[in-house]
N, C-alpha and C positions, 0 to 999 in steps of 0.2 A: 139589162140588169138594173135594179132599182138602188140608186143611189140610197147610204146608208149615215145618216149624222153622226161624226164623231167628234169628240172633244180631249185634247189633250190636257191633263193636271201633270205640274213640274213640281214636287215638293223638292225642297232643299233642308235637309239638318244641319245643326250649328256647327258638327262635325266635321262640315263640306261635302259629304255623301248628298246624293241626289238621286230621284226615280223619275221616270213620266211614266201614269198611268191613262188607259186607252177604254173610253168608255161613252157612252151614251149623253149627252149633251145635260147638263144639269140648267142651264138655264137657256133659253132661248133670245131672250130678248135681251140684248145688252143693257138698256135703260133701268129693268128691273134688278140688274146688278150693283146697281146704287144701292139701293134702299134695303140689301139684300147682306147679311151678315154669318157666316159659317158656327153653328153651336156645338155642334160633332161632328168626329170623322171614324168611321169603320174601313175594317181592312178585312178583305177576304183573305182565306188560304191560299194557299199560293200550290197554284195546279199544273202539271206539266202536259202541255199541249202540242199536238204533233205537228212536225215542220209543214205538212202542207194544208193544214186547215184554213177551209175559206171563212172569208170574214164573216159569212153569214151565219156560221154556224160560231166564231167566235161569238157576235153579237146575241146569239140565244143562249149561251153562257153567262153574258157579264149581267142580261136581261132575269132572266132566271135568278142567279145570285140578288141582283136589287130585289126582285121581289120577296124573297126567303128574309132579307133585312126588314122589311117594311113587316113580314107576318113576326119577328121577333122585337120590333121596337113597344116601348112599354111610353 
């Protein structure tokens, strides 16, 4: 099986509620996260996915959505 990069995001609101979301590496290279500043952030719908899906097919999901973002960004 071909190992698959993921990256976990922890957001936290002021509320104290918390998420992590499970996605595709936004940045590779640590170094480039210096220099490297967040301007937006989207949020997909939120999909109910079945208990035994494998990751590979989650990852053609989270894949799919990025790229549906990138055809509606202005």
């Amino acid at each position: 099986m071909k190992p698959i990069p993921l990256q976990l995001i922890t957001v936290k609101l002021d509320n104290g509620d918390h998420g992590v979301f499970v996605g595709s590496p936004l940045i590779a290279n640590q170094n480039v996260m210096q220099s490297s500043q967040v301007s937006e952030i989207w949020f997909s719908d939120i999909r109910d996915l079945p208990d035994q899906m494998q990751l590979n097919e989650l990852m053609t999901i989270v894949q799919n959505q990025i790229c549906q973002c990138k055809e509606n960004m202005h």
